[in-house]
C-alpha positions as CSV (number, residue, x, y, z in Angstrom):
1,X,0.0,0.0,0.0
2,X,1.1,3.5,-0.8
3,X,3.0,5.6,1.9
4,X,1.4,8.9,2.4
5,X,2.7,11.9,4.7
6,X,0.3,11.0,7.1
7,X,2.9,7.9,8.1
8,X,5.6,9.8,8.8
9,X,4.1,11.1,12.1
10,X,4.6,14.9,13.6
11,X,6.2,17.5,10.8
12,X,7.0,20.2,13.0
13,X,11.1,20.3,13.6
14,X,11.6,17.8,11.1
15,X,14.1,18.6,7.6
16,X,11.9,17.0,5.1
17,X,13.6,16.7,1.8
18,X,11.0,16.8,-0.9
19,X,11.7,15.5,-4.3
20,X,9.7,17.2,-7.1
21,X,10.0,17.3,-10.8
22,X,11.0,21.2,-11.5
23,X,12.5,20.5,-14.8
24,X,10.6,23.4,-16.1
25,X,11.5,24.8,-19.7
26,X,13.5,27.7,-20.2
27,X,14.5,30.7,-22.3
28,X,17.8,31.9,-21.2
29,X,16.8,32.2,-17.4
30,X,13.2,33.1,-18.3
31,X,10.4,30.4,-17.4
32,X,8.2,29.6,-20.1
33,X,6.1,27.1,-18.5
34,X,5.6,27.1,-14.8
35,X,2.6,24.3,-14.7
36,X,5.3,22.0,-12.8
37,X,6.4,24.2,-10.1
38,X,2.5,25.5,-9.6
39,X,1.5,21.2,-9.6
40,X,4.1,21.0,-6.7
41,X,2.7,23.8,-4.3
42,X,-0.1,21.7,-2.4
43,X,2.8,19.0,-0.7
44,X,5.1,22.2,0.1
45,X,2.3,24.5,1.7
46,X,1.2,21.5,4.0
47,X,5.0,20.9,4.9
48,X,5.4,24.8,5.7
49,X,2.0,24.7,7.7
50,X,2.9,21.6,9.0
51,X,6.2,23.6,10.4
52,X,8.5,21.0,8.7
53,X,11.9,22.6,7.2
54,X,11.3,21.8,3.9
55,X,14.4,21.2,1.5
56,X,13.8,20.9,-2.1
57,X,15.5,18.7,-4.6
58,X,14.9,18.4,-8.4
59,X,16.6,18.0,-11.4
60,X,16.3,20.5,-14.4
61,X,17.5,19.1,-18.1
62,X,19.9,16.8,-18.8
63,X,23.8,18.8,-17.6
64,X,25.9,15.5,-18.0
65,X,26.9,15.0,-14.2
66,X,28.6,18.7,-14.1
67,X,27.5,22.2,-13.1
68,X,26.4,24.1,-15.9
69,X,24.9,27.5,-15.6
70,X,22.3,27.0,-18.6
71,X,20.4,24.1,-16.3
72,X,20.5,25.7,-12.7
73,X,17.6,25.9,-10.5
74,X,18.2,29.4,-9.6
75,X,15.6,30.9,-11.5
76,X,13.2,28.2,-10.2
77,X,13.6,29.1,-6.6
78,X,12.8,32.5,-7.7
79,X,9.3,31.7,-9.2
80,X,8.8,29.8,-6.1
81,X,9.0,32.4,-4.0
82,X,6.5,34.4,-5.7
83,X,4.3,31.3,-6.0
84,X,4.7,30.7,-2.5
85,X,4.4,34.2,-1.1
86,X,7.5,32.8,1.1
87,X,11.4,32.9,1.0
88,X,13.1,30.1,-0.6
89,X,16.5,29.5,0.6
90,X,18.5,28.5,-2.7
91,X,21.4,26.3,-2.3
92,X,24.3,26.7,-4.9
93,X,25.3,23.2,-4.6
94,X,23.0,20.1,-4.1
95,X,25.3,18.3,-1.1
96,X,28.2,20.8,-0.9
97,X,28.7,23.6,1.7
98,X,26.2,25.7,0.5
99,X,23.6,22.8,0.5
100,X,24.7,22.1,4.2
101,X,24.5,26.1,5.3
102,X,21.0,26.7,3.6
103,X,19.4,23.6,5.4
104,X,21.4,24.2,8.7
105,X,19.7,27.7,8.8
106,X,16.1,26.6,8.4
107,X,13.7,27.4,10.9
108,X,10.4,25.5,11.1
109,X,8.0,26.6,8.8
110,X,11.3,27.9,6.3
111,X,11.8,26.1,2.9
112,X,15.5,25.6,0.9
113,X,15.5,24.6,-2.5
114,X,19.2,22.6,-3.9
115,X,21.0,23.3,-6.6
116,X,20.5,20.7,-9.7
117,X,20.7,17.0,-9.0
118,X,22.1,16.0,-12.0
119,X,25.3,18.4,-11.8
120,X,26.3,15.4,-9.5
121,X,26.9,12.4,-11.7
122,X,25.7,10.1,-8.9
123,X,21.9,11.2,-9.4
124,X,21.9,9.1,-12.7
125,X,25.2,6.7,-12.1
126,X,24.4,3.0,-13.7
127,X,26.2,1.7,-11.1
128,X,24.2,0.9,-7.7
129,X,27.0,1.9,-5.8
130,X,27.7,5.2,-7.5
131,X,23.9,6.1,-6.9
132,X,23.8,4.6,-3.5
133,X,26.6,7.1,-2.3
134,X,25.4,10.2,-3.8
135,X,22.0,9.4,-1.9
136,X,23.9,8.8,1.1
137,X,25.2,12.8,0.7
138,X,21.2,13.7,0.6
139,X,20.3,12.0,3.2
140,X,22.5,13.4,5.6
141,X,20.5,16.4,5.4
142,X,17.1,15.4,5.7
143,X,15.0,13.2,8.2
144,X,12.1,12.6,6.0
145,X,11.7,11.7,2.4
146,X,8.7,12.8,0.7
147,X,8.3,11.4,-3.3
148,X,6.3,14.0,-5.0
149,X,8.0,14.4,-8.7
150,X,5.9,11.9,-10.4
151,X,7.1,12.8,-14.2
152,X,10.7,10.8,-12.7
153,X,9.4,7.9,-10.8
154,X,10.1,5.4,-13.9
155,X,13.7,6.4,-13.5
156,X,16.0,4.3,-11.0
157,X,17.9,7.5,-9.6
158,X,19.5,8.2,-6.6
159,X,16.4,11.1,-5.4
160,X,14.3,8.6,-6.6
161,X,15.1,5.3,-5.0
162,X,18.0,4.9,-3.0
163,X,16.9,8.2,-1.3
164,X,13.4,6.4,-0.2
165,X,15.4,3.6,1.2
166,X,17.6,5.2,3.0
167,X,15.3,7.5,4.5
168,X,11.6,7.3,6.2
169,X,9.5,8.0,2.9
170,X,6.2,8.5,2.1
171,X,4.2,10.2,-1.5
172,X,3.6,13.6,-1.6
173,X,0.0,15.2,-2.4
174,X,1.2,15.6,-6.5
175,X,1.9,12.0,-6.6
176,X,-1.1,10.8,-5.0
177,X,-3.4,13.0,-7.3
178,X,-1.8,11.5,-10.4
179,X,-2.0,7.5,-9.1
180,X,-5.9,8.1,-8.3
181,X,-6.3,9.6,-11.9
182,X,-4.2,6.6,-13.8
183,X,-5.7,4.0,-11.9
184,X,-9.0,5.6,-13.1
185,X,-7.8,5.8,-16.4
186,X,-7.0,1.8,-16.4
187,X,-8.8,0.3,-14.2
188,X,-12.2,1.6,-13.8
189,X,-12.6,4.5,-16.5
190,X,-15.7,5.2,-17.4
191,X,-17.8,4.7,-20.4
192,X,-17.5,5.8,-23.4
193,X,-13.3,5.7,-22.5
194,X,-11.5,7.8,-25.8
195,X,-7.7,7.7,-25.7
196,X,-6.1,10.5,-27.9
197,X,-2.5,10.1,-29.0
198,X,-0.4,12.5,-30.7
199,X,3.4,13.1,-30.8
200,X,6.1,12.6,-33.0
201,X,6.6,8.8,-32.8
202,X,4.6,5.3,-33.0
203,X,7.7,3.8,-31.4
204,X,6.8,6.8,-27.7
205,X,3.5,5.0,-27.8
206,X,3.0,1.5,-28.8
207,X,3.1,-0.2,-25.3
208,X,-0.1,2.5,-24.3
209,X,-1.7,1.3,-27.5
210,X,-1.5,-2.3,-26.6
211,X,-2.2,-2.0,-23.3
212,X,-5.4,0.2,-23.9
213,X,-6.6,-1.0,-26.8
214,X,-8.8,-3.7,-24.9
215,X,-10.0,-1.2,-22.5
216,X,-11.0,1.7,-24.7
217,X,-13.6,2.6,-27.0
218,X,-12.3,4.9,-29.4
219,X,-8.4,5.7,-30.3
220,X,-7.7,8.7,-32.3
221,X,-4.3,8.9,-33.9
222,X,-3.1,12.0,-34.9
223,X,0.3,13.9,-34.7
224,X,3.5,12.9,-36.7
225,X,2.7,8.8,-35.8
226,X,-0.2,9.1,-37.5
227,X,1.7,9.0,-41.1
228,X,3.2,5.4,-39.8
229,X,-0.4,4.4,-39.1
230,X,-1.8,6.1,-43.0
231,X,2.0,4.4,-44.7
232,X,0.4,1.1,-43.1
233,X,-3.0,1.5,-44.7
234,X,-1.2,2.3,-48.1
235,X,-1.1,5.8,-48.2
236,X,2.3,8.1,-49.4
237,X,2.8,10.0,-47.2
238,X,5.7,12.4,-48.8
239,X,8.5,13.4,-46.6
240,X,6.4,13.2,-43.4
241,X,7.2,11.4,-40.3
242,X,7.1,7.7,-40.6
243,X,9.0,4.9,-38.7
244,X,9.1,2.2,-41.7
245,X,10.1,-0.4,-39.1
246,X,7.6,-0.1,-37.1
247,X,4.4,-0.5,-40.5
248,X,3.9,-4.3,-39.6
249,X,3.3,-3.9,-35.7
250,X,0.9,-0.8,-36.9
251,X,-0.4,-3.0,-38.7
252,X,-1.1,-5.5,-36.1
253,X,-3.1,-2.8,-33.7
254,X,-5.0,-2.2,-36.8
255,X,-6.5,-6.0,-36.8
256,X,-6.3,-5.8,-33.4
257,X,-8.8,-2.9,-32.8
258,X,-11.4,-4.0,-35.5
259,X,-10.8,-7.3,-33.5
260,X,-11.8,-5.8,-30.2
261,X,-14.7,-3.8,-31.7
262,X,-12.5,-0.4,-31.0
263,X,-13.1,2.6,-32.9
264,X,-9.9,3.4,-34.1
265,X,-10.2,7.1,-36.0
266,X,-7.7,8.0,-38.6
267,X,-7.3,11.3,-39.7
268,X,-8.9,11.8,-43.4
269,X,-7.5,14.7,-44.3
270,X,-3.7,16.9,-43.3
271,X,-2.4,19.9,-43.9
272,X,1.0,20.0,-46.2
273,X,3.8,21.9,-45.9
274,X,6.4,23.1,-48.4
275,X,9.3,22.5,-45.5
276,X,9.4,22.6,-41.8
277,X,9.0,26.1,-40.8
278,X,6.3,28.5,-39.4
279,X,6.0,30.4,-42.8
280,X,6.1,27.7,-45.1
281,X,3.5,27.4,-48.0
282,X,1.0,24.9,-47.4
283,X,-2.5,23.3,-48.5
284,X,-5.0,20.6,-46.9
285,X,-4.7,17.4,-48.5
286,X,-6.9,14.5,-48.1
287,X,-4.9,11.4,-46.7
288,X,-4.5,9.7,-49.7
289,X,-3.2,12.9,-51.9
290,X,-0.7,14.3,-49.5
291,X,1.6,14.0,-52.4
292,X,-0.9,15.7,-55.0
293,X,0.6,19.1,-54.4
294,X,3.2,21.1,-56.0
295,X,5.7,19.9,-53.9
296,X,5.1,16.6,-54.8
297,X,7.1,13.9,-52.4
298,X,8.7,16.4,-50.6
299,X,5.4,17.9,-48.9
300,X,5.2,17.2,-45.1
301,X,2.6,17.1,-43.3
302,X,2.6,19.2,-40.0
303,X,-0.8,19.1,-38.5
304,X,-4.3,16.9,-38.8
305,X,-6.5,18.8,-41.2
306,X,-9.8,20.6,-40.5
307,X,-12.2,17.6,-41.1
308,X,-10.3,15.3,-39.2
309,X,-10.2,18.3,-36.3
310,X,-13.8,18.1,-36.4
311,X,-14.4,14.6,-36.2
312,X,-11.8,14.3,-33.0
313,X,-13.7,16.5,-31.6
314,X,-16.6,15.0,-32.3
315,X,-15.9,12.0,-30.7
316,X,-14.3,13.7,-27.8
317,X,-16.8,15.7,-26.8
318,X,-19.2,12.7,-26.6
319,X,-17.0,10.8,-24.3
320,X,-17.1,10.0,-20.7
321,X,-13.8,9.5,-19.8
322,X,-10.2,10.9,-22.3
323,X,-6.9,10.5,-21.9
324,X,-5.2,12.7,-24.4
325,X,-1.0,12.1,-24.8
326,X,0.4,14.5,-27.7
327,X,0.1,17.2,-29.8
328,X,-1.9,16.5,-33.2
329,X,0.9,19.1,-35.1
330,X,3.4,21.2,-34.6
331,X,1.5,23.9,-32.5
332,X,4.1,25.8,-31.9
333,X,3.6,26.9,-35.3
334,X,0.1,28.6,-35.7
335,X,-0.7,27.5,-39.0
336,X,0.0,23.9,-37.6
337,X,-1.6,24.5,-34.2
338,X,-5.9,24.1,-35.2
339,X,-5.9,20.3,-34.5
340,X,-4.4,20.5,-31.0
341,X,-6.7,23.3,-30.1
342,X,-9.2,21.4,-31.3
343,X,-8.4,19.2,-29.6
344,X,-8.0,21.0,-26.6
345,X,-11.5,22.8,-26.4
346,X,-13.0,19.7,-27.4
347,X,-11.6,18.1,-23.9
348,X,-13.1,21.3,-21.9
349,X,-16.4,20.5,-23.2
350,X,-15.9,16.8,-21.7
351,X,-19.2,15.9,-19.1
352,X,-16.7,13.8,-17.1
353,X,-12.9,12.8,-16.6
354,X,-10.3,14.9,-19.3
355,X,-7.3,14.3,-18.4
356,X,-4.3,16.1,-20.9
357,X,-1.2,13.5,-20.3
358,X,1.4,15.9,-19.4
359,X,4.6,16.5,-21.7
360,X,4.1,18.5,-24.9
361,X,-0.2,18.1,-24.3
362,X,0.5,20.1,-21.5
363,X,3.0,22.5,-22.6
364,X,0.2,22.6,-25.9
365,X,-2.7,23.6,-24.0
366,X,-0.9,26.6,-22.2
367,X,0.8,27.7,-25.0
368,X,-2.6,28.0,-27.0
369,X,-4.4,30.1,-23.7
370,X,-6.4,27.5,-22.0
371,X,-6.8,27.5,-18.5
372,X,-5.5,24.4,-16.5
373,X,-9.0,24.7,-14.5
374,X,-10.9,24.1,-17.8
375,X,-9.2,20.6,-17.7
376,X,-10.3,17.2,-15.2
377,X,-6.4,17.0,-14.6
378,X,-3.3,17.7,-15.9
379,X,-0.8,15.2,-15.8
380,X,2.7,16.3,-14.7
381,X,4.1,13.1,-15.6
382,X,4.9,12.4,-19.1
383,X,7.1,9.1,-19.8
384,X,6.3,8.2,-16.3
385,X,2.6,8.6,-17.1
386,X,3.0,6.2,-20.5
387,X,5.0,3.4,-18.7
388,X,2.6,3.2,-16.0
389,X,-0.5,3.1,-18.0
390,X,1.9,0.3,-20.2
391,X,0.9,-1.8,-17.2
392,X,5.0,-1.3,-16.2
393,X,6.4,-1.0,-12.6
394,X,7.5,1.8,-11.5
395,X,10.8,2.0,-8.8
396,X,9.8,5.1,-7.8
397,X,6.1,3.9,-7.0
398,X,7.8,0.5,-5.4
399,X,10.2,1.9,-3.2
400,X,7.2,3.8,-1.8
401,X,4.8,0.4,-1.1
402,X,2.6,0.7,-4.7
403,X,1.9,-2.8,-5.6
């Protein structure tokens, strides 16, 4: 059974290290995205009410086991504080001096955050040992271990597991949000259950599809997999995304879903692009003349077209329960964001459980000016989110007494 912070007993006094998932993007030192930080402020409130010294750890890109000013925390612990309408202690080193002095000062009720995990190559050493001794270092400033950065928990890491073992741990209030809504989503969703997946790759998504497939009623397919899924049905699809080597096992979940009775939606028409840029020339093409343009084989395709936005949304909007896991084009772009904002308003018009699974969907919705209120939940876990709804185990769940 899942730890919670109700196990660990009396806060008040206690250094409770908290690991959260701040890995929040970035321009320069600017935030672009603050959903994660925001996601983590319900476990660090209680601990501050609570009268716990709170010290923060998370990791923030990938910095290859060294410092590396492009990937530190600092402006992080600045958008805490104004989030939390508290000071935040930042640490310029994540078991160094400075790490010791910040969470040496706390008083109850004050809140440190560390510098980046992963400028210490033991927070993601292969080696058991390696990862063992680095957690050892974290440990030594904490009394309590609270697990609250679900978008890591698939990851065998130091903050993640050894950290829990070594320490009294329990799940923080983020992780327990997200378990309630995944087990939902897979074990009792329901009815009508539509899954929505997106995203560059089949390869990102093909243990969800077979995993879900027998549990769903309809699975849209839309984003830059969905040309694998068209190439496997016969289609050309230009120079657009397709994973050749994955055609036959498309093919398979195909057979599989009229098998099953599952309405698996294709998109029937896309919008073509002269290149891969935001100003680049482009026309909607049904799906089976994406080539029939003048840019012949070297059109791409960078978004689901307008019929195909309206039949997602169709379908979504008359669903009980969605799951929705990648953008349908490259939103970024506006010509090539309608069939993720479609998609999108579609799941705020959802009489039930929409959930947007984190990752890029999340980053999408923002991005395009919807509220995260208009939404039944918004996952903060991404490839954690995916393996666990693979049906795979999670160390990070494990360590902390999911079965």
């Amino acid at each position: 059974m899942l730890r919670t912070i109700e196990s660990l007993g009396p806060l008040a006094g206690k250094r409770v290290i908290v690991r959260c998932d701040l890995n929040v993007p970035l321009d320069g030192q600017v935030i672009t995205d603050d959903g994660r930080i925001r996601a983590s402020l319900t476990t660090l409130n209680e601990l501050i009410h609570a009268g716990a010294r709170t010290v923060v750890i998370s990791h923030l890109g990938r910095p290859d086991g060294a410092p590396d000013a492009k990937y530190s925390l600092a402006p992080v612990a600045q958008r805490l504080c104004e989030l939390l309408g508290n000071p935040v202690v930042f640490a310029s080193d994540t078991v160094g001096q400075a790490a010791k002095d910040a969470v040496g000062g706390l008083e109850d009720g004050d809140i440190a955050l560390l510098e980046n995990l992963r400028f210490n190559p033991g927070e993601t050493a292969r080696d058991d040992a390696d990862r063992r001794e680095f957690a050892s270092r974290l440990a030594e400033l904490g009394d309590l271990f609270v697990s609250d950065g679900f978008g890591v928990v698939h990851r065998k890491q130091a903050s993640v597991f050894e950290l829990a073992e070594l320490l009294p741990s329990a799940a923080g209030r983020l992780m327990t949000a997200e378990l309630e809504v995944l087990d939902r989503l897979t074990e009792s969703p329901q009815k009508p259950y539509t899954v929505v997946l997106g995203g560059s790759k089949v390869s990102d998504k093909l243990g969800v599809i077979g995993h879900l497939l027998p549990r769903v009623d309809s699975l849209l397919i839309g984003g830059g997999m969905m040309f694998t899924f068209l190439a496997a049905q016969g289609h050309p699809v230009g120079s657009s995304l397709l994973e050749e080597d994955q055609l036959d096992t498309v093919r398979g979940y195909l057979a599989e879903a009229e098998r099953l009775g599952v309405d698996l939606v294709l998109p029937v028409d896309t919008i073509v692009a002269s290149a891969f840029s935001a100003d680049a020339d482009h026309e909607v093409r049904a799906v089976d003349a994406i080539e029939d343009t003048a840019w012949g084989a070297s059109g791409i395709g960078l978004d689901i077209g307008p019929e195909t936005a309206k039949r997602f949304a169709e379908v979504v909007r008359s669903s009980t329960t969605v799951f929705w896991n990648g953008p349908m084009g490259v939103f970024e772009f506006p010509a090539f964001s309608g069939g993720t904002k479609a998609v999108a308003q579609a799941l705020t018009e959802v009489d039930g459980l929409s959930v947007v699974g984190g990752g890029d969907s999340a980053a999408a919705v923002r991005a395009l000016g919807f509220d995260d209120s208009r939404f039944g939940h918004i996952s903060t876990g991404g490839g954690a989110s995916l393996e666990f709804l693979e049906g795979k185990r999670l160390p990070g769940l494990e360590v902390l007494g999911w079965q």
